[in-house]
DOVEX-243296 format. One record per residue (C-alpha): y, x, z; residue number from 1. Coordinates in nm, 2 decimals, always signed. Last residue first. Example, Ala and Ser with C-alpha at 12.3 -4.5 7.8 and 13.67 -1.06 7.14 Angstrom:
<recs>
[[-0.11 +1.37 +0.71] 2] [[-0.45 +1.23 +0.78] 1] 
</recs>
This chain:
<recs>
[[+1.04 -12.37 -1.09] 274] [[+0.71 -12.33 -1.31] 273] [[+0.40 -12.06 -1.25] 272] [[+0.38 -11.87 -1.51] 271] [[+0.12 -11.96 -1.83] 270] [[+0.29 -11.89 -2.14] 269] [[+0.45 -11.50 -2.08] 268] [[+0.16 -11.36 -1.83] 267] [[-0.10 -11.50 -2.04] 266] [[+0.02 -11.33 -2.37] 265] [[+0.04 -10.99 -2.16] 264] [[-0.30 -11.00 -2.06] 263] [[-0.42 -11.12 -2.38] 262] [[-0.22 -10.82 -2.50] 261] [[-0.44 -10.51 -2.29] 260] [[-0.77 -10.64 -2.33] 259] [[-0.74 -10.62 -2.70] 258] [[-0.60 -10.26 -2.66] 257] [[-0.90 -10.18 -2.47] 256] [[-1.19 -10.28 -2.66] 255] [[-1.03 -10.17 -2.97] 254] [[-1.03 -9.80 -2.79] 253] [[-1.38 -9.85 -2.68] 252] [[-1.48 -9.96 -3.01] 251] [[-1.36 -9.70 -3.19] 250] [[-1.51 -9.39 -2.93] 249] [[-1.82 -9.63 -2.99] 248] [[-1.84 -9.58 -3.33] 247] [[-1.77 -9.23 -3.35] 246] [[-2.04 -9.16 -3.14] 245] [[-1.99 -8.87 -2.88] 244] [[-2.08 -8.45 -2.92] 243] [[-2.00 -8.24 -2.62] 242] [[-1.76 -7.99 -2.70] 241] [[-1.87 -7.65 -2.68] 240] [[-1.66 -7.40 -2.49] 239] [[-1.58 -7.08 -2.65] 238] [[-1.52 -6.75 -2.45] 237] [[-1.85 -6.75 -2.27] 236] [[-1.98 -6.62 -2.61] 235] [[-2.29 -6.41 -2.50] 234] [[-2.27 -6.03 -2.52] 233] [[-2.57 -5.82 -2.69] 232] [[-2.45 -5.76 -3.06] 231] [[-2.14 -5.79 -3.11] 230] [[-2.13 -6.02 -3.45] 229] [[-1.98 -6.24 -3.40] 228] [[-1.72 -6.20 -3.67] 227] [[-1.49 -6.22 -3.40] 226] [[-1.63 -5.99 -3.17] 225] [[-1.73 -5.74 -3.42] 224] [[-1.36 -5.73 -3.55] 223] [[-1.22 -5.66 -3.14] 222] [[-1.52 -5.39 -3.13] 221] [[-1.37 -5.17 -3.42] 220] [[-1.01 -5.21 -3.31] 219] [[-1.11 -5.07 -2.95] 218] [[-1.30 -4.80 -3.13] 217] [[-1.03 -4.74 -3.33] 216] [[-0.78 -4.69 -3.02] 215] [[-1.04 -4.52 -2.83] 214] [[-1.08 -4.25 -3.08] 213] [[-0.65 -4.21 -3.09] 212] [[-0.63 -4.17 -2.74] 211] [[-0.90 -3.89 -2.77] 210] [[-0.68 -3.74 -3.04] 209] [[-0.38 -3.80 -2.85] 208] [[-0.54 -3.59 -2.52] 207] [[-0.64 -3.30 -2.77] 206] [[-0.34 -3.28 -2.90] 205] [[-0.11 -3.31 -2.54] 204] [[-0.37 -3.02 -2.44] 203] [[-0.27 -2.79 -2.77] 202] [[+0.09 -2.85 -2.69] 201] [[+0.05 -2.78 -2.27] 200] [[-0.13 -2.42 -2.38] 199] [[-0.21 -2.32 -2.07] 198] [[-0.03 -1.99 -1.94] 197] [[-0.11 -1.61 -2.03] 196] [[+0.18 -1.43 -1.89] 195] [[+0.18 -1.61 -1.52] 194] [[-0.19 -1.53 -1.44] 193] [[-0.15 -1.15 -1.55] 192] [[+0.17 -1.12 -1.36] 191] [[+0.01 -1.27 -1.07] 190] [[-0.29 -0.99 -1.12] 189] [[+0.03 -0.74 -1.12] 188] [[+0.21 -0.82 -0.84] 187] [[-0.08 -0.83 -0.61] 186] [[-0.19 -0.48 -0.77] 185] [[+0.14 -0.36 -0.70] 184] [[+0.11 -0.48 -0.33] 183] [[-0.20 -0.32 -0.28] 182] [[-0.08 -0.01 -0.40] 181] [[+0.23 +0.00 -0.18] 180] [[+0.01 -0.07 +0.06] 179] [[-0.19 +0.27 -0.03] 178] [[+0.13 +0.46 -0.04] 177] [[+0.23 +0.34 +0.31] 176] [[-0.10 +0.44 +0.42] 175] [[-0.06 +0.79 +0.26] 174] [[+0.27 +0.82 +0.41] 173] [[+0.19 +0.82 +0.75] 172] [[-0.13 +1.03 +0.70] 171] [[+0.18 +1.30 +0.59] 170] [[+0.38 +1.20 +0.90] 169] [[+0.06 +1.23 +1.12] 168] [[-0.03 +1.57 +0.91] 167] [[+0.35 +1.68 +1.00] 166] [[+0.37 +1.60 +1.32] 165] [[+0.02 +1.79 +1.43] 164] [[+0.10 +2.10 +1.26] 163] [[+0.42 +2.14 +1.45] 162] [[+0.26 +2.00 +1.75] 161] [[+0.03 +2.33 +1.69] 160] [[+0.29 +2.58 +1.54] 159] [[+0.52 +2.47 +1.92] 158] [[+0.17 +2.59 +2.08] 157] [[+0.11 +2.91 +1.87] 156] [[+0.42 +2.99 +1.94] 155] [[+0.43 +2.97 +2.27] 154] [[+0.10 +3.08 +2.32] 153] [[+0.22 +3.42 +2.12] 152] [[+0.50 +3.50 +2.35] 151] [[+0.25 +3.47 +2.67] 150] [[+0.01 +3.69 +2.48] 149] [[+0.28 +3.93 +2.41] 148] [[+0.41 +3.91 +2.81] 147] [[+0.04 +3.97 +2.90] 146] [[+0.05 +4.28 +2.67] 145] [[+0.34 +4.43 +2.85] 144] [[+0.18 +4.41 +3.19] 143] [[-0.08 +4.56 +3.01] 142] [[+0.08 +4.83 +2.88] 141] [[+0.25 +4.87 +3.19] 140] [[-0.10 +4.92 +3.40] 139] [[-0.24 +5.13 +3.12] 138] [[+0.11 +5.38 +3.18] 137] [[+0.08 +5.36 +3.57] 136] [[-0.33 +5.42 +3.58] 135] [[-0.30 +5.72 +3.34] 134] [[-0.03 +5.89 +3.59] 133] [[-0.24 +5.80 +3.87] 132] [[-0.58 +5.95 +3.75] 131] [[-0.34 +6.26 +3.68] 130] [[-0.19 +6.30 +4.01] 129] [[-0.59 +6.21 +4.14] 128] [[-0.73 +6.49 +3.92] 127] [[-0.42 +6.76 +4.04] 126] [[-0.51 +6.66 +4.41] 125] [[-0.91 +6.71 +4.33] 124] [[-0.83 +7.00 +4.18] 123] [[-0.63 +7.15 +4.45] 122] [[-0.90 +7.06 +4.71] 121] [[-1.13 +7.24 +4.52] 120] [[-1.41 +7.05 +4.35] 119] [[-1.80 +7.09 +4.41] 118] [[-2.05 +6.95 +4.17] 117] [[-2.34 +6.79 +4.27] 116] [[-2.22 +6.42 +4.16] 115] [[-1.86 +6.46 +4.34] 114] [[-1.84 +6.72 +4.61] 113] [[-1.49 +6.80 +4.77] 112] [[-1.35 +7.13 +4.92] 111] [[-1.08 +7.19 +5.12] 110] [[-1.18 +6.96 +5.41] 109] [[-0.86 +6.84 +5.64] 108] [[-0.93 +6.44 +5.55] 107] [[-0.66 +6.26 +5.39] 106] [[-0.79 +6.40 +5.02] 105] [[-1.12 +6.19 +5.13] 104] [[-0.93 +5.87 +5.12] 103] [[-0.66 +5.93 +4.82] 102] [[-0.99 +6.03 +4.57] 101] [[-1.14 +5.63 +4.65] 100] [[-0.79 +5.52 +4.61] 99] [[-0.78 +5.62 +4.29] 98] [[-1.12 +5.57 +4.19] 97] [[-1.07 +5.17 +4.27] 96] [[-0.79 +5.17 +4.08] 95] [[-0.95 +5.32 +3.80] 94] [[-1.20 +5.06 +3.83] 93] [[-0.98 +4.77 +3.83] 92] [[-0.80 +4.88 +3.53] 91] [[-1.09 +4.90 +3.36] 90] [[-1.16 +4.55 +3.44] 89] [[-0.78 +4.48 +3.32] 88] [[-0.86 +4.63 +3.00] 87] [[-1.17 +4.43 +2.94] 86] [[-0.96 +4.09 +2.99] 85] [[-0.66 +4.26 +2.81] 84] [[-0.91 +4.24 +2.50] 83] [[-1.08 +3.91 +2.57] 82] [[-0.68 +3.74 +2.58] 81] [[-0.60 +3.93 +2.34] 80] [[-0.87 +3.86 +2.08] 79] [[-0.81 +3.48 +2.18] 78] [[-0.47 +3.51 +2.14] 77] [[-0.48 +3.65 +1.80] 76] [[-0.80 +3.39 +1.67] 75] [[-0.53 +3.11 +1.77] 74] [[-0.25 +3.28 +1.55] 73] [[-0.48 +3.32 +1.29] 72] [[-0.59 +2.92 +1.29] 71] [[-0.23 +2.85 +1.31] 70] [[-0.13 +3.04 +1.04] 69] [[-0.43 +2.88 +0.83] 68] [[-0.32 +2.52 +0.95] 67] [[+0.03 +2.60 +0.79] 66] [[-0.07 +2.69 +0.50] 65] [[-0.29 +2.41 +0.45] 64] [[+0.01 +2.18 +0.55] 63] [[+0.24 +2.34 +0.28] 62] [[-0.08 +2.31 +0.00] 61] [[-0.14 +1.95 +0.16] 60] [[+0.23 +1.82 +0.08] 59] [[+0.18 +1.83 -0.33] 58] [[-0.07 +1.50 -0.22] 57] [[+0.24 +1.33 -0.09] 56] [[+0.45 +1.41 -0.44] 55] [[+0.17 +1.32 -0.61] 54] [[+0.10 +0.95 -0.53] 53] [[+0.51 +0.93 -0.51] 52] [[+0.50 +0.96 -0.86] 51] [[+0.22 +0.77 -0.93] 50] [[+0.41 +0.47 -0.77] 49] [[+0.75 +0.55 -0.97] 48] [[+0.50 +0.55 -1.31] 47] [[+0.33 +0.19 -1.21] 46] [[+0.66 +0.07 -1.14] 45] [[+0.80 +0.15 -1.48] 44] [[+1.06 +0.40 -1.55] 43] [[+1.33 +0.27 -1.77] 42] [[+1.59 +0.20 -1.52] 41] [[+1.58 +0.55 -1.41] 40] [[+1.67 +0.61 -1.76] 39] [[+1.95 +0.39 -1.75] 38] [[+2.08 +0.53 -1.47] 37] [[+2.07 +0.85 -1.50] 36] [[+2.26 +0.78 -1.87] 35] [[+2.50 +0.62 -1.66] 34] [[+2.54 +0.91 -1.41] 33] [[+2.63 +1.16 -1.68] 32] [[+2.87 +0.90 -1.88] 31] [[+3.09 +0.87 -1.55] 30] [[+3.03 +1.28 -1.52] 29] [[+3.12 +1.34 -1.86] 28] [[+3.43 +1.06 -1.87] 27] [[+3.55 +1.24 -1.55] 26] [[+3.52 +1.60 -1.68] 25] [[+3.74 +1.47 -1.98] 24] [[+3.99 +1.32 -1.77] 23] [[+4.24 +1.62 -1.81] 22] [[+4.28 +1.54 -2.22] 21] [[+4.06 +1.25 -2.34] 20] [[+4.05 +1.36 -2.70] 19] [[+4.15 +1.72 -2.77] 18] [[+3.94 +1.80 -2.43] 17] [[+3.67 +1.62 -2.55] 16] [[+3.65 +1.78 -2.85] 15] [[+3.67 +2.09 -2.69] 14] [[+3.41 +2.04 -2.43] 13] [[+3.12 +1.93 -2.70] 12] [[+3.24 +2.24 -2.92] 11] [[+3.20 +2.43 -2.58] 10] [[+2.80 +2.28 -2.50] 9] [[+2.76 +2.33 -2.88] 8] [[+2.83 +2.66 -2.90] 7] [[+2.62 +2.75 -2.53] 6] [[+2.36 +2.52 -2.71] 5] [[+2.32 +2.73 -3.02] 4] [[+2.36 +3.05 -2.82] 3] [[+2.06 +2.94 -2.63] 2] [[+1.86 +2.88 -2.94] 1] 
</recs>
């Protein structure tokens, strides 16, 4: 399989060479960073988001780690700190036998008694020398220890804010990932509301139809009314005429046009004269 590719791979690179000549590397690398592109392009929101998810929780193994360092390099300094604690009390008591041994070797005796048992004077001197040579080489190891313990609190120190940093950067992150959530979810319940809008159509139906009903109902009540037969409304609408005698309707108009030309037959015969 790997031959495979490594043949295709140089077929690839010798076509291109035939074809684009010197720019070939260019035209791979444009073509490289386009196809990046679009498939960077591709990846969904949702997927980017997980993404990130997992890349701050692949941070606790390194900060585990790092917390179990620290924790052993706290349980070191406290060993050495109780161990060159005991040390230094034996130191104190050698010290104290030293000079004990140095204050009766001043006096002129030649013989010593320590504990019911007599010493020479030599002995005692070739104890002490030897008492004295132990006492140096504890006391430098010591010495030397507290320089170890000093190194170590150093460390163990910088380790700390170290520690400290990066689980504040790392709590850092998780808050941002969780708003990030929030926001996505924000995103996505207006989505939700935006890709399933009202149907205007169906509601401009429904609103003709009921247009329609009231239309025939309004046609329906305008034939009751005049057939009269709508039940339960009283005809304000037509005014009866009160009913008068033909005759004397007649006779009042007669009556009045007779009235009217004696008047003007008198007026034309009977003036006054000049």
């Amino acid at each position: 399989m790997l031959k495979r590719i490594i043949i295709g791979g140089s077929s690839l690179l010798l076509a291109g060479g035939l074809f684009f000549g010197s720019e070939t590397f260019s035209y791979l690398r444009t073509f490289g960073t386009q196809m990046r592109q679009a498939v960077k392009n591709e990846i969904s929101v949702e997927f980017e988001l997980q993404r990130i998810r997992n890349e701050v929780d692949s941070l606790m193994p390194e900060i585990r780690r790092h917390m179990t360092t620290v924790a052993e390099q706290s349980v070191d300094v406290k060993d050495l700190q109780r161990t060159l604690a005991e040390r230094e009390k034996n130191l104190s008591e050698q010290r104290a036998s030293i000079l004990a041994l140095r204050r009766d070797l001043e006096s002129d005796r030649s013989h010593f008694t320590y504990r019911a048992v007599s010493y020479s004077r030599a002995e005692v001197q070739a104890d002490l020398a030897q008492r004295f040579e132990s006492f140096q080489a504890a006391e430098a190891a010591v010495k030397r220890d507290h320089q170890i313990l000093a190194a170590q609190r150093e460390t163990l120190r910088a380790n700390q804010r170290r520690l400290d940093a990066m689980q504040a950067r790392r709590q850092d992150l998780a808050v941002h990932v969780a708003q990030l959530e929030a926001r996505l979810k924000q995103v996505q319940a207006a989505e939700a509301i935006n890709s399933s809008p009202l149907d205007d159509s169906r509601l401009a139906h429904v609103e003709k139809l009921i247009s329609d009903m009231n239309r025939s109902l309004d046609i329906r009540e305008a034939l009751l009314e005049s057939e009269g037969k709508l039940s339960g409304r009283i005809p304000v609408e037509e005014s009866a005429e009160p009913s008068t005698d033909l005759l004397s309707r007649i006779d009042t108009h007669f009556s009045t046009e007779k009235q009217s030309t004696e008047t003007a037959s008198s007026t034309s015969t009977g003036g006054p004269g000049i």
